[in-house]
Structures are given as C-alpha cells and as structure tokens.
C-alpha positions in Angstrom: -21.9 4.4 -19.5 -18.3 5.0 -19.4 -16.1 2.5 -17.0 -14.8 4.0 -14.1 -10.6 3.5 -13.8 -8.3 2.1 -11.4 -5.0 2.3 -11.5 -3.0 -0.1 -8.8 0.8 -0.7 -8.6 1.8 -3.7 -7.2 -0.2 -5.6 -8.8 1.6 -8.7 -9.8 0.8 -10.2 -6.2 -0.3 -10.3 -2.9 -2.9 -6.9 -2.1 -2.7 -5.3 -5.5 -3.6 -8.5 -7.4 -6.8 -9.1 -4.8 -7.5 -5.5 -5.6 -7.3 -6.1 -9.6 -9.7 -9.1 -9.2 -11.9 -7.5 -6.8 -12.7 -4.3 -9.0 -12.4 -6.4 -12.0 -15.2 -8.1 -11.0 -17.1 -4.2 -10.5 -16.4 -3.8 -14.1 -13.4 -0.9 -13.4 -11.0 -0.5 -16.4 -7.6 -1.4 -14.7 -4.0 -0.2 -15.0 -1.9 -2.7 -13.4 2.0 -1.8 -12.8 4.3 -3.7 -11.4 8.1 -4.8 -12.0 7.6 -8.4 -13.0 5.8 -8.0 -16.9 5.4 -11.8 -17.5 3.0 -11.6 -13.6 1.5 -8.6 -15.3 0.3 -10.1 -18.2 -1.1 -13.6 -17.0 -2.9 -11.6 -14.6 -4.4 -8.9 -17.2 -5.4 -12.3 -19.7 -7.0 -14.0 -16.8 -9.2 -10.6 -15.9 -10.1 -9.8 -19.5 -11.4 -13.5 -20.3 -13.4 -14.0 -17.1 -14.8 -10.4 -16.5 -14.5 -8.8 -19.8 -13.0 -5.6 -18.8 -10.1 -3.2 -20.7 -6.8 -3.8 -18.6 -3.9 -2.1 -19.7 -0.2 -3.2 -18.6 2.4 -0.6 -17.5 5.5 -2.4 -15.9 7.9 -0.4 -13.8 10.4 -0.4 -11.5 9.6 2.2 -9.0 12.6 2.3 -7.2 14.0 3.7 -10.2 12.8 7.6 -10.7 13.1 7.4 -15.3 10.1 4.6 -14.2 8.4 6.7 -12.5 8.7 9.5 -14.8 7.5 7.8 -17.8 4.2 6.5 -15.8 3.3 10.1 -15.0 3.9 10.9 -18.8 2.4 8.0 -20.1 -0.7 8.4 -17.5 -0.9 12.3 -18.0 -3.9 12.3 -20.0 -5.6 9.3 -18.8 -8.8 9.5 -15.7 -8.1 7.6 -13.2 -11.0 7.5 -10.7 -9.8 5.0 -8.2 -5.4 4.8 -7.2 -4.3 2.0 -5.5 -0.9 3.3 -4.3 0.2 0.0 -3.5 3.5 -1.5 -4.2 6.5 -1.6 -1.2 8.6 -3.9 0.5 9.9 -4.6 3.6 13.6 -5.5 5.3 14.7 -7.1 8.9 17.3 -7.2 10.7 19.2 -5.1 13.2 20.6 -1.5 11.6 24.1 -2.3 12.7 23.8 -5.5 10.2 21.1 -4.8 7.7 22.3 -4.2 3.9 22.4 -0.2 3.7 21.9 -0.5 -0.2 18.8 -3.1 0.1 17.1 -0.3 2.8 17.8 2.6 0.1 15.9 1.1 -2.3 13.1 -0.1 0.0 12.6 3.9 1.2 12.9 5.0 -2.8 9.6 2.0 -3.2 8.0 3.2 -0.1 8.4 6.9 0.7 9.4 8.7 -3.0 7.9 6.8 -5.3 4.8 6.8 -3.1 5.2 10.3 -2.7 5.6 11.2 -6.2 3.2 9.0 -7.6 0.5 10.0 -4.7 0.8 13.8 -5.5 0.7 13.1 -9.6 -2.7 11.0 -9.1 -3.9 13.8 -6.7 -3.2 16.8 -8.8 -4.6 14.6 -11.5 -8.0 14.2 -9.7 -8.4 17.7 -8.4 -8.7 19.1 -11.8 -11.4 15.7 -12.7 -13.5 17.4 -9.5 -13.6 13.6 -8.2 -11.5 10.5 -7.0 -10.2 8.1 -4.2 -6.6 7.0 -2.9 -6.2 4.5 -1.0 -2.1 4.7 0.0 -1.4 1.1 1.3 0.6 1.9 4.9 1.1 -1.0 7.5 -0.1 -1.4 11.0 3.7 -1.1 11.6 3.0 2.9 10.6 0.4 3.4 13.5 3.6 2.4 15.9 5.9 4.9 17.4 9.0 2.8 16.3 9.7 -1.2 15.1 13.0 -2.6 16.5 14.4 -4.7 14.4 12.4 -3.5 11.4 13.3 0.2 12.0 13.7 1.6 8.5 10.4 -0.7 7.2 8.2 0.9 10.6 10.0 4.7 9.4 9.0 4.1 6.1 5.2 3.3 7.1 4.6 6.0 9.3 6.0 8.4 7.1 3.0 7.1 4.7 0.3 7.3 7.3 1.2 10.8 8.7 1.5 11.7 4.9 -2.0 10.8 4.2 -3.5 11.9 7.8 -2.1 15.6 6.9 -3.5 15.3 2.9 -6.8 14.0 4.1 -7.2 16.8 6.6 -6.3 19.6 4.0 -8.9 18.2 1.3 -11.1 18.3 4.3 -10.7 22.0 5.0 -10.7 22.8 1.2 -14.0 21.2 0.8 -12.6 18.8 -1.6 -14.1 16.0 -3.4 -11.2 14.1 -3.5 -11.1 11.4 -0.7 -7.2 10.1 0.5 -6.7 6.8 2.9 -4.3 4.9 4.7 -5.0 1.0 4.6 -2.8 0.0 7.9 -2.7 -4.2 7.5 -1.0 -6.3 10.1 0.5 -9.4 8.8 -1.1 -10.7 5.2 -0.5 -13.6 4.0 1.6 -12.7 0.6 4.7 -12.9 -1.5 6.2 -9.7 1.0 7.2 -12.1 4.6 9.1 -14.1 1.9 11.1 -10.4 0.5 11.2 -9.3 4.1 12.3 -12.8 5.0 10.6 -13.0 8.5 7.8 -14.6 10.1 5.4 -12.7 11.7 4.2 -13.6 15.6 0.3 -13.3 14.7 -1.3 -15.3 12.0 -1.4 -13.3 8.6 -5.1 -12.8 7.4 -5.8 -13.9 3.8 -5.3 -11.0 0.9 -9.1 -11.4 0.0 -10.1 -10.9 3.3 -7.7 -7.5 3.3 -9.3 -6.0 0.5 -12.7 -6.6 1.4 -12.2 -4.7 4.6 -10.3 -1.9 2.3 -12.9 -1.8 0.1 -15.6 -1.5 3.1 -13.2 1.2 4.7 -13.6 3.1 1.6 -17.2 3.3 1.8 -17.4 4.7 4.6 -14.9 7.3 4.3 -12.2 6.2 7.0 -8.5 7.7 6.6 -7.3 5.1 8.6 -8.5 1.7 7.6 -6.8 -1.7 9.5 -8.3 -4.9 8.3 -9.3 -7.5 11.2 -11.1 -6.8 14.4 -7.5 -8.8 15.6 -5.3 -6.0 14.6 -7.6 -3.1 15.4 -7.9 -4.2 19.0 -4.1 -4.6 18.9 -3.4 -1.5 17.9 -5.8 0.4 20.1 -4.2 -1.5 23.2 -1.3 -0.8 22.2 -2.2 3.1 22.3 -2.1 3.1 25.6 1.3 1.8 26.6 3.6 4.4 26.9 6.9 4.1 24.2 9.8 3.3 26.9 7.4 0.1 28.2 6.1 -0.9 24.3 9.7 -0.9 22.8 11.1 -3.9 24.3 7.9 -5.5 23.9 8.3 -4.8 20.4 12.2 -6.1 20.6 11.3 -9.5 22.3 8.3 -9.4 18.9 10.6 -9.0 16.2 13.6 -11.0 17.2 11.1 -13.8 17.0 10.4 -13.4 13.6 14.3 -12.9 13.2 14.5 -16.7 15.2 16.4 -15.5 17.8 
C-alpha cells in the first residue's frame, strides 16, 4: 500500500516538528521545509531511524518569493495528501516604534507565502480528487484587532478569513478537498522567543496542540483552537463589543511588552 504524504513547512521547531513526529509515527512520507537545513536534517535522521519512514528535506526561506518558486517546481509533480501550511512569525511592539523592515518580512511569511503556497497545494489536490490543509492561524486571528501586536493579529486574521471563504467554496462545489484554520493561543515554542514577548496565559505544550489539530481534523472543523482554556476565551470574548475589548486587549499586551 502506497504511503500517504505530508508536506509541513516550519518544521524545524515548535508545531511543525510535533506534526513531523506525530504523522511519522502514522507511517506518512514527510516533506519537511524550513529555513534552518542543519534543524532539518537531525530531525529527518531522527524520524527515519525510529519510524522508518521516507522524509525528504526541502529548506527554504519563504520570505523570499525564488524560495517559494522553486518548492512549487520542485513539488509540481509530487502527491501530497496532507499540507501543513505552517511556518510564520510574530513581532511586538507599538507601530510608531516597531522595525518597518522586520514587519515586511513577517506579512511576506504569513500572508504571501501562505497564500501562494496554500493555492499551489490546493490546485495540486483538486486535480488528485482528494486532500487536507490545515493553514496554522492564531487565536490572535479570531480577534477584531491586537494592540500592540497589530500587524501579527492583521496577519492572522487575514489567514482565518482566507480559509473560512476557501472552505465554504469547496463546500458549495462539493469538493473533496477539506481546508482548516488551527487558531492556538499561546504554545510553548521557539516563536515567544522571535516575537520576544511573554504571553499573559500559560502556553500549552506543542504535543498537546497537535493532538487537538489532529482530532479537529477528524471531525472536519474549519476552525480548530486547541484547549478548552482558549476556546472558552475566545467565545467570551465574542460577546464584548470592540470599543470595550480593545483596551482590555492594550492593558494584555503591554504586559507581555513589561510595561
């Protein structure tokens, strides 16, 4: 029986290295991408000797757009069954302050090389006749704004309404091919460190994250968040209206700023 494929970007830590482990351990065929090679590698040597399965390394530096070109060209002829559109970052900090050229490259991670690489695999799988995405969003998407992290909290919900709108169209065209959103509050990974903050609630492990992904999948949610912690938080926070959530939101993040 042929191996079913996953391809996850991001993989080098954090999320997409639970996910490699986790599907490893299904007996997937992976494609792991990521910018750091030398991450890449250990990780692929350490799946192949304990679960025996094919992983092939593709590192790439999404922000940059001859990357992503050469993965779609490289990947063009290749099944993927199962995308893991993973790999992102965030920045903090007031707008008036924050580096311009660090948020430009976080929007080229998060919003076009999402994008592009989200519409390749999807083409890619409606011509198969079968396949799953799971976009990796934020809780921070499901939130009409984040002061203090406002380019990070655009760049989120730009993937959540993203997927919401591709989910519903498949729906309508009777498609087989099933899109998601995985909307995590605070993890405990390599990405506080990037975004160099600390978050108010305590970060959930990255296992526990992609179980919950995993179990999201299964039963067909567009919008999974991870923790019964976060999904209460974000349903109360639902029903505050946005002039009364802001500063509540402001006080939030200037704590994890230490001011």
């Amino acid at each position: 029986m042929n191996k079913k494929t996953v391809w996850i970007t991001g993989a080098s830590s954090g999320i997409g290295q639970e996910f490699a482990r986790q599907y490893a351990r299904l007996g997937f065929r992976l494609i792991l991408t990521a910018r750091r090679k030398d991450r890449l590698d250990a990780l692929a040597e350490e799946l192949q000797n304990r679960y025996h399965v094919p992983c092939r390394v593709l590192p790439a530096d999404l922000e940059r757009d001859v990357d992503c070109e050469a993965l779609c060209t490289v990947l063009a002829a290749e099944r993927i069954d199962l995308f893991i559109n993973n790999a992102g970052f965030g920045t903090c900090g007031c707008f008036l302050d924050t580096d311009p050229e660090k948020e430009l490259s976080m929007l080229r991670v998060n919003v076009l090389a999402m994008h592009r690489l989200f519409k390749f695999v999807l083409k890619k799988m409606d011509r198969q006749g079968s396949g799953t995405i799971l976009n990796v969003a934020s809780s921070a998407g499901l939130l009409p704004a984040g002061p203090f992290m406002a380019g990070y909290y655009a760049s989120k919900a730009y993937v959540v309404s993203l997927t919401r709108g591709v989910a519903e169209e498949l729906r309508e065209q009777h498609s087989p091919v099933y899109v998601c959103a995985l909307c995590p509050g605070p993890v405990n990974t390599e990405f506080n460190d990037r975004a160099d903050v600390v978050f108010a609630l305590k970060g959930i492990s990255p296992e526990l994250c992609v179980e919950e992904a995993m179990r999201g999948m299964l039963r067909r949610k567009t919008i999974i968040v991870p923790s019964a912690l976060m999904r209460a938080a974000t349903t109360a926070q639902k029903l505050v209206p946005a002039p009364l959530l802001m500063p509540i939101l402001a006080r939030q993040q200037k704590r994890k700023l230490g001011r």
